[in-house]
N, CA, C and O atoms as a Tripos MOL2 file, in Angstrom:
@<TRIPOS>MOLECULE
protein
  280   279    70     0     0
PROTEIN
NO_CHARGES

@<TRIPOS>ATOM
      1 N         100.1580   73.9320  163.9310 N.3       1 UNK1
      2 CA         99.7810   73.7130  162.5360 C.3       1 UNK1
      3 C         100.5380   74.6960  161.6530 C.2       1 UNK1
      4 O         100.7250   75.9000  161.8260 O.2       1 UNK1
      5 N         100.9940   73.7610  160.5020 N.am      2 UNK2
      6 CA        101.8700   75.2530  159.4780 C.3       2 UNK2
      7 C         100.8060   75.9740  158.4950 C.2       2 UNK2
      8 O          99.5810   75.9520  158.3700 O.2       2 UNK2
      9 N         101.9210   76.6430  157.8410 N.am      3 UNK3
     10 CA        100.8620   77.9600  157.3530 C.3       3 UNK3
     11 C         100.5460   77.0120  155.8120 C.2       3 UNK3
     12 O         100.7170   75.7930  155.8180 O.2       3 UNK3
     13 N         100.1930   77.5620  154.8680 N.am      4 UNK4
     14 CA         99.7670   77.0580  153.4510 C.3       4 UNK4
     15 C         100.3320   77.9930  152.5190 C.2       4 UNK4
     16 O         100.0520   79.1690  152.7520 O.2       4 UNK4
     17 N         101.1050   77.7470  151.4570 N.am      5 UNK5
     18 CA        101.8570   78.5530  151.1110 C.3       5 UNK5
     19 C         100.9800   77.9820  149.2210 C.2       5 UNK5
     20 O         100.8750   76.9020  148.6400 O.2       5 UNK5
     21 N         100.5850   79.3080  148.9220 N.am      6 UNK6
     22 CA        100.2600   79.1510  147.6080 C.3       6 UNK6
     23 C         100.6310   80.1790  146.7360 C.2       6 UNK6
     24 O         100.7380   81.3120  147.2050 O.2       6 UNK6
     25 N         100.8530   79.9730  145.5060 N.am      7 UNK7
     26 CA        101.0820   80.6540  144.0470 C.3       7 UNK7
     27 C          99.8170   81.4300  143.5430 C.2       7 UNK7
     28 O          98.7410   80.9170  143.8480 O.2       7 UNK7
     29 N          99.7960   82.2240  143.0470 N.am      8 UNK8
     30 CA         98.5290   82.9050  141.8620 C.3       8 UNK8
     31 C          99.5510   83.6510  140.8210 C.2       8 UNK8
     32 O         100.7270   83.9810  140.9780 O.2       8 UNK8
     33 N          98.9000   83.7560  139.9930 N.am      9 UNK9
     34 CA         99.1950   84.4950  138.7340 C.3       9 UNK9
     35 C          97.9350   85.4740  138.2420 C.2       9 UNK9
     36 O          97.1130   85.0130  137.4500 O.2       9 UNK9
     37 N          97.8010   86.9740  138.7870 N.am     10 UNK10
     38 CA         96.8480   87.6530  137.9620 C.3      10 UNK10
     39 C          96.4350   87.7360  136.6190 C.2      10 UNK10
     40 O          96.7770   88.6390  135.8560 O.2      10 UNK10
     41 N          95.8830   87.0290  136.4040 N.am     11 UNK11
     42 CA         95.5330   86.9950  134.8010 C.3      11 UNK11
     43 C          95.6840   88.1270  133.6480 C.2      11 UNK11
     44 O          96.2530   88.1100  132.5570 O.2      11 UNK11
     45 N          94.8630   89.2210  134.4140 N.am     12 UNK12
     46 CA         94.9930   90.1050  133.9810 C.3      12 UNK12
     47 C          96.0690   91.5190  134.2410 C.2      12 UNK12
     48 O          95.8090   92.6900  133.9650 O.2      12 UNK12
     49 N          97.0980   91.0660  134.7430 N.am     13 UNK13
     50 CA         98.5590   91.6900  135.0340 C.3      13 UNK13
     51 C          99.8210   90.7250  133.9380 C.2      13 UNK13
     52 O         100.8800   91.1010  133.4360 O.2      13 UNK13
     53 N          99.1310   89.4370  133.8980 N.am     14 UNK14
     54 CA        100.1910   88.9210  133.0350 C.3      14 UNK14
     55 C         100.3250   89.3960  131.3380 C.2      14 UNK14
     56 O          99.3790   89.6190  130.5830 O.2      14 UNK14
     57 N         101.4620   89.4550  131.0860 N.am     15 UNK15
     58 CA        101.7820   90.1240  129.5540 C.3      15 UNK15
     59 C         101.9080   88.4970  128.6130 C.2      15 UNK15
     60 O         101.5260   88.2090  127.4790 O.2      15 UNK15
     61 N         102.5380   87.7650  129.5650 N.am     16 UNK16
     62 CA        103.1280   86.1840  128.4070 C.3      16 UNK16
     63 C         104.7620   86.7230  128.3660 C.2      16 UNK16
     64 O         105.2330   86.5890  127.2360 O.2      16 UNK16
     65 N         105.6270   87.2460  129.2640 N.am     17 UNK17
     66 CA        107.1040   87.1510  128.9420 C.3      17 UNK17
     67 C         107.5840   86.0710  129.3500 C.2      17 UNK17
     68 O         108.7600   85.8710  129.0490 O.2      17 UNK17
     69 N         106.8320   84.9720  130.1940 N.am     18 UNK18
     70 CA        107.5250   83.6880  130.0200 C.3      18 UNK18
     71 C         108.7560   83.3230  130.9210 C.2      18 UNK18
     72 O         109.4450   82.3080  130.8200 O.2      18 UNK18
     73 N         108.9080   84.4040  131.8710 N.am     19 UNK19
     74 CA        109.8650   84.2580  132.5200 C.3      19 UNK19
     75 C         109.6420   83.2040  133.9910 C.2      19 UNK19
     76 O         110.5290   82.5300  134.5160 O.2      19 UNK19
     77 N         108.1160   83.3160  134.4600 N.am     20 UNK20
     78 CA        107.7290   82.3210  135.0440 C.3      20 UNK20
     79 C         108.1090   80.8120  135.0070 C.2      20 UNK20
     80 O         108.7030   80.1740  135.8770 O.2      20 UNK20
     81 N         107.5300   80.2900  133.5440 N.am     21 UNK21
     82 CA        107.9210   79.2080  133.2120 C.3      21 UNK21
     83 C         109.0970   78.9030  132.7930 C.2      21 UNK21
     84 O         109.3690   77.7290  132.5430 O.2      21 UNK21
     85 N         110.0890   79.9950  132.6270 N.am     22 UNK22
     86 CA        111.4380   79.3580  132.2190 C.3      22 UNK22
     87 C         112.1900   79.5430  133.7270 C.2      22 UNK22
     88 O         113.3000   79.0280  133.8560 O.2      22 UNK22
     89 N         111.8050   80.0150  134.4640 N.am     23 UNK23
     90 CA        112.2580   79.9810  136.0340 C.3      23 UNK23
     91 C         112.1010   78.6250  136.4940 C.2      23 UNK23
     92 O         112.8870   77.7460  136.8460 O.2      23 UNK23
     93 N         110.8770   78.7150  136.3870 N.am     24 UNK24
     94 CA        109.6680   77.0440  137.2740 C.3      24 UNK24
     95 C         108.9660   76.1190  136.6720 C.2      24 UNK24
     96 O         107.7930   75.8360  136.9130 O.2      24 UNK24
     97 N         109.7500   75.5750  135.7860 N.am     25 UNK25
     98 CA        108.4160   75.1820  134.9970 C.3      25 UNK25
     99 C         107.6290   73.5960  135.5340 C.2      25 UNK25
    100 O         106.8470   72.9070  134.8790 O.2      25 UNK25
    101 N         108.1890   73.3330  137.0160 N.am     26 UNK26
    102 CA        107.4440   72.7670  137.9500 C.3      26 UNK26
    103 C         106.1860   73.4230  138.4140 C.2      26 UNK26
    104 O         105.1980   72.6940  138.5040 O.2      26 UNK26
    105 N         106.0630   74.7340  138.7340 N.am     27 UNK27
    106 CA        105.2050   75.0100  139.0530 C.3      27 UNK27
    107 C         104.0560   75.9730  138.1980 C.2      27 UNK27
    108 O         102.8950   76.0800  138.5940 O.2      27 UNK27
    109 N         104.5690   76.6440  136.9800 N.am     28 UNK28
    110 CA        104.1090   77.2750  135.8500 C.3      28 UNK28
    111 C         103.9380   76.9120  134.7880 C.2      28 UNK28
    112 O         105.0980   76.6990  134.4380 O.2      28 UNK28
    113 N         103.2630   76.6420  133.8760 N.am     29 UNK29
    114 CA        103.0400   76.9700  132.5610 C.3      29 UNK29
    115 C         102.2160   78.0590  131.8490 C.2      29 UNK29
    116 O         101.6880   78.9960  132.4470 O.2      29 UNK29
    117 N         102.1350   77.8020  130.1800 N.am     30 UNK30
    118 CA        101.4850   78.6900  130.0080 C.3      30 UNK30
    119 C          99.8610   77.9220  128.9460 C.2      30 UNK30
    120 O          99.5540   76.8080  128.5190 O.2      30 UNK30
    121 N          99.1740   79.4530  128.9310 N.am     31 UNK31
    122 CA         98.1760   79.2650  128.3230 C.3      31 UNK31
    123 C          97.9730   79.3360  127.0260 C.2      31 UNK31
    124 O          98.9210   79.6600  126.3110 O.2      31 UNK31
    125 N          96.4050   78.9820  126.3200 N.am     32 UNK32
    126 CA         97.0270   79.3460  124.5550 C.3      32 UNK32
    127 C          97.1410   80.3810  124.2570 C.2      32 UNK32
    128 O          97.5130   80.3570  123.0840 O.2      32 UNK32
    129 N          97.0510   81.3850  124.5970 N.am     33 UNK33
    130 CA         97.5640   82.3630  124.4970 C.3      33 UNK33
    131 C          99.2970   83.0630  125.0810 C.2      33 UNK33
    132 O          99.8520   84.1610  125.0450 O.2      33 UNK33
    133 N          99.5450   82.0470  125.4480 N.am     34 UNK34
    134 CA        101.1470   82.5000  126.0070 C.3      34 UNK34
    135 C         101.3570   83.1260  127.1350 C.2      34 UNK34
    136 O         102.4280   83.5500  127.5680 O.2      34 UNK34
    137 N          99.8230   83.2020  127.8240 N.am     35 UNK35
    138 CA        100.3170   83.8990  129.5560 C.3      35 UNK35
    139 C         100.2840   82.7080  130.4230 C.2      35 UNK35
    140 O          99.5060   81.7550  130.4720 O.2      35 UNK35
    141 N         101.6350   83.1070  131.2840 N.am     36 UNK36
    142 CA        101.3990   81.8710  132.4980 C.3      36 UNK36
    143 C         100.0860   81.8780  133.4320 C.2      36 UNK36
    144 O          99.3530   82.8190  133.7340 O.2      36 UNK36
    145 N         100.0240   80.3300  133.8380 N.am     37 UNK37
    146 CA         99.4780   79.8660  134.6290 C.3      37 UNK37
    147 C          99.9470   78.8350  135.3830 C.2      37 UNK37
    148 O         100.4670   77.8600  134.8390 O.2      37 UNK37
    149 N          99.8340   78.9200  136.5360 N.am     38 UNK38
    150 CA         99.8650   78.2560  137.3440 C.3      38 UNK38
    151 C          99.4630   76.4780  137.2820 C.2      38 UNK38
    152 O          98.4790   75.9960  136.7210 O.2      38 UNK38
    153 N         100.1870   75.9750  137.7850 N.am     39 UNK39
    154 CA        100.2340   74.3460  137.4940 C.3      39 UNK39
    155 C          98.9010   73.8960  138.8650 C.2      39 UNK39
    156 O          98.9550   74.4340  139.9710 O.2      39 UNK39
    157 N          97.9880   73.0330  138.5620 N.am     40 UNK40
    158 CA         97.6600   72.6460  139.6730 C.3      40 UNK40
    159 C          96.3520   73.5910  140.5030 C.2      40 UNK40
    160 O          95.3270   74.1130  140.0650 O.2      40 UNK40
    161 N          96.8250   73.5300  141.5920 N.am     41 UNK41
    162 CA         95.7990   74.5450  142.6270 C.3      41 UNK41
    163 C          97.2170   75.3470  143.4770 C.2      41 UNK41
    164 O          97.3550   75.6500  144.6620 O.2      41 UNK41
    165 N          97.9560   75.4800  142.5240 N.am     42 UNK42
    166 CA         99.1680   76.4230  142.7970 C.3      42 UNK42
    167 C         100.0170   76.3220  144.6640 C.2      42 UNK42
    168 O         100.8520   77.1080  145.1120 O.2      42 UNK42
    169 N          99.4750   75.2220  145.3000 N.am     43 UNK43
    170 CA        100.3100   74.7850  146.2580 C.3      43 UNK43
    171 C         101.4460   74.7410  146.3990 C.2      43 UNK43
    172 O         102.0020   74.3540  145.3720 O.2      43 UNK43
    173 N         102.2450   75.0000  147.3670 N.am     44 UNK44
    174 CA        103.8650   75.1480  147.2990 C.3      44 UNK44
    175 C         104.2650   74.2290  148.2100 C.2      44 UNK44
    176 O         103.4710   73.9640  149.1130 O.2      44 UNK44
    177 N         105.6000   73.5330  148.1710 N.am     45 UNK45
    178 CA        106.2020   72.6270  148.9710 C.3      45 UNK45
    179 C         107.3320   73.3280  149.5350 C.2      45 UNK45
    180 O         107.4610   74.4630  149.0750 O.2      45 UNK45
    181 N         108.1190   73.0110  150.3290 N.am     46 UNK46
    182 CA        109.2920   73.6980  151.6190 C.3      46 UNK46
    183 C         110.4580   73.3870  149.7890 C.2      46 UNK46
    184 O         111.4940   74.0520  149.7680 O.2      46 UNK46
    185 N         110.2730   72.7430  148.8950 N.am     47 UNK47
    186 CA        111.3870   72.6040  147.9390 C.3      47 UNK47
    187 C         110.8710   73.2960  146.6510 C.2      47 UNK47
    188 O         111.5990   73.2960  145.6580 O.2      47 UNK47
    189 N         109.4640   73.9750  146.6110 N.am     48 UNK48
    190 CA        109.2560   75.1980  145.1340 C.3      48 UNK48
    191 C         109.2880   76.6470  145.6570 C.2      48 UNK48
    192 O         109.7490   77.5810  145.0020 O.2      48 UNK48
    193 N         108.7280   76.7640  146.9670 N.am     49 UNK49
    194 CA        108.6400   78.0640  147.4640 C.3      49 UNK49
    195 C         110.0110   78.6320  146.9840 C.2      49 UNK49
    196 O         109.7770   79.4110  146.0600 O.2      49 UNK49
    197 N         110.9540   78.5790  147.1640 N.am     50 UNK50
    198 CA        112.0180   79.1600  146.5880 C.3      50 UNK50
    199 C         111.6610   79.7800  145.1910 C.2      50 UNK50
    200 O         111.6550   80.9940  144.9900 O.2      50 UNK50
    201 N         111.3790   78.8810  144.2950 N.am     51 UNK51
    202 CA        111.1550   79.0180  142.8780 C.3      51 UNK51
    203 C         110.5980   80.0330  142.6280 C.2      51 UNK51
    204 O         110.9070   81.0710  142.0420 O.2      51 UNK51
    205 N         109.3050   79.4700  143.3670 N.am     52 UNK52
    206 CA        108.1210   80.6530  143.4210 C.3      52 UNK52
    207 C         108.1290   82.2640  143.5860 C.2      52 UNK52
    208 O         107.4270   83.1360  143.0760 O.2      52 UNK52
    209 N         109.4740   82.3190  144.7320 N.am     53 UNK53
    210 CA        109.4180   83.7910  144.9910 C.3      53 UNK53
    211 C         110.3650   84.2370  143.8600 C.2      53 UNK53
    212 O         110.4400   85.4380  143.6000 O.2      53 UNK53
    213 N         111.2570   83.1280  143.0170 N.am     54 UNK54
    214 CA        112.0670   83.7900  142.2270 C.3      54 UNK54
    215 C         111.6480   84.0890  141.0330 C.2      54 UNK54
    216 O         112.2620   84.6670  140.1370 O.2      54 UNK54
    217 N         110.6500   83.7050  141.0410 N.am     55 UNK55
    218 CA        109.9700   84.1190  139.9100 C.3      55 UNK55
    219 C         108.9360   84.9410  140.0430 C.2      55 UNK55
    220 O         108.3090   85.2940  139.0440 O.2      55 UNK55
    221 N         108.5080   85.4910  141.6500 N.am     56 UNK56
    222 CA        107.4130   86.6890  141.5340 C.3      56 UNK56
    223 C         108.6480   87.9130  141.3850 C.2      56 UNK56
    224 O         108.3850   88.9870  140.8440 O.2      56 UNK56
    225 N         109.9580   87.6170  141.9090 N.am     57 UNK57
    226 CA        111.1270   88.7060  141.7920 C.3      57 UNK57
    227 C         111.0010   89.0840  140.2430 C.2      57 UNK57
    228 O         110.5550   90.1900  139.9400 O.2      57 UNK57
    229 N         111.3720   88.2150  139.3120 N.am     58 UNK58
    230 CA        111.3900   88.2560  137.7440 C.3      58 UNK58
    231 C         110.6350   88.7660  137.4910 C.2      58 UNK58
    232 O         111.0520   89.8180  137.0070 O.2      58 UNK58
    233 N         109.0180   88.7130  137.4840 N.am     59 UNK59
    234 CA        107.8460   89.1160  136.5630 C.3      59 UNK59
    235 C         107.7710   90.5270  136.3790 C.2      59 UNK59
    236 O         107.7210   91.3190  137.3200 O.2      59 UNK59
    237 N         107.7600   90.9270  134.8830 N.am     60 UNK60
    238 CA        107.8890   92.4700  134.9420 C.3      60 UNK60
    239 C         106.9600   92.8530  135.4160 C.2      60 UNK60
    240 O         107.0250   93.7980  136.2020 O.2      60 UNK60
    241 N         105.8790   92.3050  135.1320 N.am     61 UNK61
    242 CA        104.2860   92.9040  135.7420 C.3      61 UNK61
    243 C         103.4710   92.7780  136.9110 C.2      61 UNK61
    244 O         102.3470   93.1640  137.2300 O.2      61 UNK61
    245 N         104.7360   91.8620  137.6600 N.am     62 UNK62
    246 CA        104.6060   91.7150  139.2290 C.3      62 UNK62
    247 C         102.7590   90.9990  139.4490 C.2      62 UNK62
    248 O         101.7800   91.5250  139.9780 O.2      62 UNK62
    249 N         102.8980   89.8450  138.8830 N.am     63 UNK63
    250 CA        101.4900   89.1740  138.1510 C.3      63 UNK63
    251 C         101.2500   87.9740  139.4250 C.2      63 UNK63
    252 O         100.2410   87.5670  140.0000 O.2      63 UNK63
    253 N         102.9050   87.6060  139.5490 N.am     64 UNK64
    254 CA        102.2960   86.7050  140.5440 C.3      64 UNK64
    255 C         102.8040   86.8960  141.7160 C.2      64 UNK64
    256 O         103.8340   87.4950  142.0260 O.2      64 UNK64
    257 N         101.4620   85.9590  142.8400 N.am     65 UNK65
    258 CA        101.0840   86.7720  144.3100 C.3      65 UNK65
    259 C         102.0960   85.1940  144.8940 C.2      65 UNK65
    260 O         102.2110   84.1040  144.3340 O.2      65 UNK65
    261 N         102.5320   85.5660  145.8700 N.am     66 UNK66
    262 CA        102.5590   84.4300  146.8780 C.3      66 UNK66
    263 C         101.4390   84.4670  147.9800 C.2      66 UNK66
    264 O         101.4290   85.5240  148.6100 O.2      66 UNK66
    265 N         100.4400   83.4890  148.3700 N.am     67 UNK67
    266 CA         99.4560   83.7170  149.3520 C.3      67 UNK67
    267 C          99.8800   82.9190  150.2990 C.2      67 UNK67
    268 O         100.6320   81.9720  150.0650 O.2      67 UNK67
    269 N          99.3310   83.2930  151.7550 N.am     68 UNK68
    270 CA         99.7910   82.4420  152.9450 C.3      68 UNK68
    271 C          98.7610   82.3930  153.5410 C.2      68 UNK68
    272 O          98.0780   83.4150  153.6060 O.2      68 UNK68
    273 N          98.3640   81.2850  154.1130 N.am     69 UNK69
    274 CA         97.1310   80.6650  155.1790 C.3      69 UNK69
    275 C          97.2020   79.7530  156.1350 C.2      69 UNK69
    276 O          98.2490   79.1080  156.1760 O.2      69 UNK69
    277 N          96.6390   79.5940  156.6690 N.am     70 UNK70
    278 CA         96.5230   78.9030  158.0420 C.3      70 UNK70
    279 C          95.3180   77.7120  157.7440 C.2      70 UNK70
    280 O          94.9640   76.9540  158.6470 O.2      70 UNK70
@<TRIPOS>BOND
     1     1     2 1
     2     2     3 1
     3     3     4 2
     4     3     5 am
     5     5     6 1
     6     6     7 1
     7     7     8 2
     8     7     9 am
     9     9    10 1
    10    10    11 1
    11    11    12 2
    12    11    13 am
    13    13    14 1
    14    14    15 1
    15    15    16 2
    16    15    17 am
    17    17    18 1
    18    18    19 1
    19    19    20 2
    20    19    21 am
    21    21    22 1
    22    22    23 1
    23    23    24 2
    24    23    25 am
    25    25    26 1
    26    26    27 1
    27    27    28 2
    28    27    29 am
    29    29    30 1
    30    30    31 1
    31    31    32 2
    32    31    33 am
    33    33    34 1
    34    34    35 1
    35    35    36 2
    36    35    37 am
    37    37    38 1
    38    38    39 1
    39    39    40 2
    40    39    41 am
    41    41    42 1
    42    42    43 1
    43    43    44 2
    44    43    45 am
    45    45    46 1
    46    46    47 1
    47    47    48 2
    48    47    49 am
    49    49    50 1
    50    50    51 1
    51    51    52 2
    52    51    53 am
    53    53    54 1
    54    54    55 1
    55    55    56 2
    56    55    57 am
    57    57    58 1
    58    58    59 1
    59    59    60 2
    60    59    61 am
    61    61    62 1
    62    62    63 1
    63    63    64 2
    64    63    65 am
    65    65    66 1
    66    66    67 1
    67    67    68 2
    68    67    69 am
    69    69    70 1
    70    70    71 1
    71    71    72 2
    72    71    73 am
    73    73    74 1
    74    74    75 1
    75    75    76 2
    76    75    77 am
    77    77    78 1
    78    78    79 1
    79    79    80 2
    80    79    81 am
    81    81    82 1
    82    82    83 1
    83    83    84 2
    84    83    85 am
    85    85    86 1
    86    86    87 1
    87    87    88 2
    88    87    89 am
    89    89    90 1
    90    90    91 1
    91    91    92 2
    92    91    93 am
    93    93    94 1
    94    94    95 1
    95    95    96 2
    96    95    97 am
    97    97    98 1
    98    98    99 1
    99    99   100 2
   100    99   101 am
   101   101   102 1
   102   102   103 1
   103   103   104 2
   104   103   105 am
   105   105   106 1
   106   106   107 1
   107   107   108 2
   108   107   109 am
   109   109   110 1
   110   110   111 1
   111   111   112 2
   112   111   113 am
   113   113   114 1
   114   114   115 1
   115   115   116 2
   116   115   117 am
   117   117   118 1
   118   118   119 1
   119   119   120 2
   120   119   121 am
   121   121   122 1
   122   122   123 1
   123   123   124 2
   124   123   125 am
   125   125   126 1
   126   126   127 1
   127   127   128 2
   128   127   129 am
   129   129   130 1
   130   130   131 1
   131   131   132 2
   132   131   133 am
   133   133   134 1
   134   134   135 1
   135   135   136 2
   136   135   137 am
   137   137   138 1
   138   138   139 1
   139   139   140 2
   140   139   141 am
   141   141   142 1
   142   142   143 1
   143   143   144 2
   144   143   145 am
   145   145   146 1
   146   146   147 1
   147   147   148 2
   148   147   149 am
   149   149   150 1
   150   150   151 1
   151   151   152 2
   152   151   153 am
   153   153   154 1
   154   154   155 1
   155   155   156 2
   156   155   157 am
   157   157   158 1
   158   158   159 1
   159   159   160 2
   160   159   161 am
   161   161   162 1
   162   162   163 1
   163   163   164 2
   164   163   165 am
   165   165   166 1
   166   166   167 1
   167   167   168 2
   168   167   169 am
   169   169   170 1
   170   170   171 1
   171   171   172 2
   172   171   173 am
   173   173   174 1
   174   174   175 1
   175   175   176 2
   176   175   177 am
   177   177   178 1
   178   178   179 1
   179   179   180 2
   180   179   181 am
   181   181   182 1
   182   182   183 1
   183   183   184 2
   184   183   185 am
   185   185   186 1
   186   186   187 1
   187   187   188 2
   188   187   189 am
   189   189   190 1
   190   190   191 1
   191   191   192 2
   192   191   193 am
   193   193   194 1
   194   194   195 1
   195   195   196 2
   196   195   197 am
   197   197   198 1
   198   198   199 1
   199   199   200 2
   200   199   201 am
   201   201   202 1
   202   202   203 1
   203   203   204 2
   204   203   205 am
   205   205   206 1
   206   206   207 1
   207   207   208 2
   208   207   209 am
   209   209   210 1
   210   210   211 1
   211   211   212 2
   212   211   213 am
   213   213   214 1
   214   214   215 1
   215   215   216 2
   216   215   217 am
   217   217   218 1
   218   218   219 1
   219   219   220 2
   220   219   221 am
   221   221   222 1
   222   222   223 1
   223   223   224 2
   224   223   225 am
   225   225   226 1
   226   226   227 1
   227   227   228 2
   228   227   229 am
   229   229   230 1
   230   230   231 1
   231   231   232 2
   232   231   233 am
   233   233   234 1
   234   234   235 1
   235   235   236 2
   236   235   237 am
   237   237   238 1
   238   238   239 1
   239   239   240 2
   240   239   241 am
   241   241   242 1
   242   242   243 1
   243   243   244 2
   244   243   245 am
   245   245   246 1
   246   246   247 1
   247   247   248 2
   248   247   249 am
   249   249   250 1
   250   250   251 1
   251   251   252 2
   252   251   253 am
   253   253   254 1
   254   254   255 1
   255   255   256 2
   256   255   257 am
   257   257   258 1
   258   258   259 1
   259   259   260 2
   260   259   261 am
   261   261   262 1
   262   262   263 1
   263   263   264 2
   264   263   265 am
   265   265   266 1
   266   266   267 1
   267   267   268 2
   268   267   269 am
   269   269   270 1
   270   270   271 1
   271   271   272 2
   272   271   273 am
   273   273   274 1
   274   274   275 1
   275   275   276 2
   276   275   277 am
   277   277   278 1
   278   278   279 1
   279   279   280 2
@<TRIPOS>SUBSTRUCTURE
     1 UNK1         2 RESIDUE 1 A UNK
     2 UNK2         6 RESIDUE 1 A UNK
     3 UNK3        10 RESIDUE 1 A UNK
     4 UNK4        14 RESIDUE 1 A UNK
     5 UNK5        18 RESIDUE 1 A UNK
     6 UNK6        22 RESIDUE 1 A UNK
     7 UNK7        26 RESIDUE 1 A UNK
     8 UNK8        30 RESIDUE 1 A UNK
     9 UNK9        34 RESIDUE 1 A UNK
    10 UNK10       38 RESIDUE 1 A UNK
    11 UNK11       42 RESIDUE 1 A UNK
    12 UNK12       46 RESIDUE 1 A UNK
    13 UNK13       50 RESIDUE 1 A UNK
    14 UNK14       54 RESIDUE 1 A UNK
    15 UNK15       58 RESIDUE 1 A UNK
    16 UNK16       62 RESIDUE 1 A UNK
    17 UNK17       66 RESIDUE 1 A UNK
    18 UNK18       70 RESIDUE 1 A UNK
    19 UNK19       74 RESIDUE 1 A UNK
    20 UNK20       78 RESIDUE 1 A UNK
    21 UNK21       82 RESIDUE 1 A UNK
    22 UNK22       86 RESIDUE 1 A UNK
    23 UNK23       90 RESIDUE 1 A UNK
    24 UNK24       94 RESIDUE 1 A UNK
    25 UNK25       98 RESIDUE 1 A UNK
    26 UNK26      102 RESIDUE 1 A UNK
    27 UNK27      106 RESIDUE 1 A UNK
    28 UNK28      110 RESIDUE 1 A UNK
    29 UNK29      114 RESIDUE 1 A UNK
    30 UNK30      118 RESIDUE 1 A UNK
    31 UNK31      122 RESIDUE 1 A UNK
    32 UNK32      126 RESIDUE 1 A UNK
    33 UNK33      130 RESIDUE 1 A UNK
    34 UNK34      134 RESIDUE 1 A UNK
    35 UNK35      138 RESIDUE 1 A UNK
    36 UNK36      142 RESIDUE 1 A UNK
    37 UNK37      146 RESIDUE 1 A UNK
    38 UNK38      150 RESIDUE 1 A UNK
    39 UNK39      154 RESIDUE 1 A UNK
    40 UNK40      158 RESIDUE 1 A UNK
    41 UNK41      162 RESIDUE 1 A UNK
    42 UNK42      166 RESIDUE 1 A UNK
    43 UNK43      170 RESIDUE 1 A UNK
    44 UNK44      174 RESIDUE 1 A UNK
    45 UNK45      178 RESIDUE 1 A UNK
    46 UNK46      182 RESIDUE 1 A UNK
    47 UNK47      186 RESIDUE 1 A UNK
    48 UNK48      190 RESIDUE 1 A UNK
    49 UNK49      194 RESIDUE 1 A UNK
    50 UNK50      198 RESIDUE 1 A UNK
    51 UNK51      202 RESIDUE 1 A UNK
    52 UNK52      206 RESIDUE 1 A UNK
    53 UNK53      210 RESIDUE 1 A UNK
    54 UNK54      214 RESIDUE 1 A UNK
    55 UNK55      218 RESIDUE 1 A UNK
    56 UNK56      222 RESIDUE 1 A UNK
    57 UNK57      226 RESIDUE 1 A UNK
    58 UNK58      230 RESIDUE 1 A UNK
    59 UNK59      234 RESIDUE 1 A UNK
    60 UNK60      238 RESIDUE 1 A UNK
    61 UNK61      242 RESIDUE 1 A UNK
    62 UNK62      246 RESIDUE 1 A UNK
    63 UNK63      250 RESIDUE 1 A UNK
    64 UNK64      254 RESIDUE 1 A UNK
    65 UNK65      258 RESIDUE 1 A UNK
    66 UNK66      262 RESIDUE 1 A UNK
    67 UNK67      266 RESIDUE 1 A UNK
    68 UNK68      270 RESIDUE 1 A UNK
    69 UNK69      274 RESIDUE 1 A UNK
    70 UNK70      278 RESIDUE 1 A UNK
């Protein structure tokens, strides 16, 4: 069985620089207030995971987690 590869965005680590969603904006948007969030129930496919980590690389505030499960 494979693992489960999911996205989060700390809410309260995010500033709103937007770099999320201009990375991914498959898997990010933002809120009314201008901090990202996560699209969905933040699930990743073998073709966003990429995205995903390139955009936890970007975040100045290091906001979003990649999680892994079984």
């Amino acid at each position: 069985m494979g693992r489960i590869m999911k996205v989060v965005i700390d809410a309260d680590l995010c500033q709103g620089h937007g770099r999320c969603f201009s990375i991914a904006p498959i898997i990010f948007d933002f809120d009314e207030l201008g901090n990202g969030v996560v699209i969905g129930v933040g699930s990743l496919t073998p073709e966003t995971i990429d995205l995903a980590r390139l955009a936890q690389a970007n975040c100045p505030e290091h906001a979003i987690f990649i999680e892994e499960s079984s």
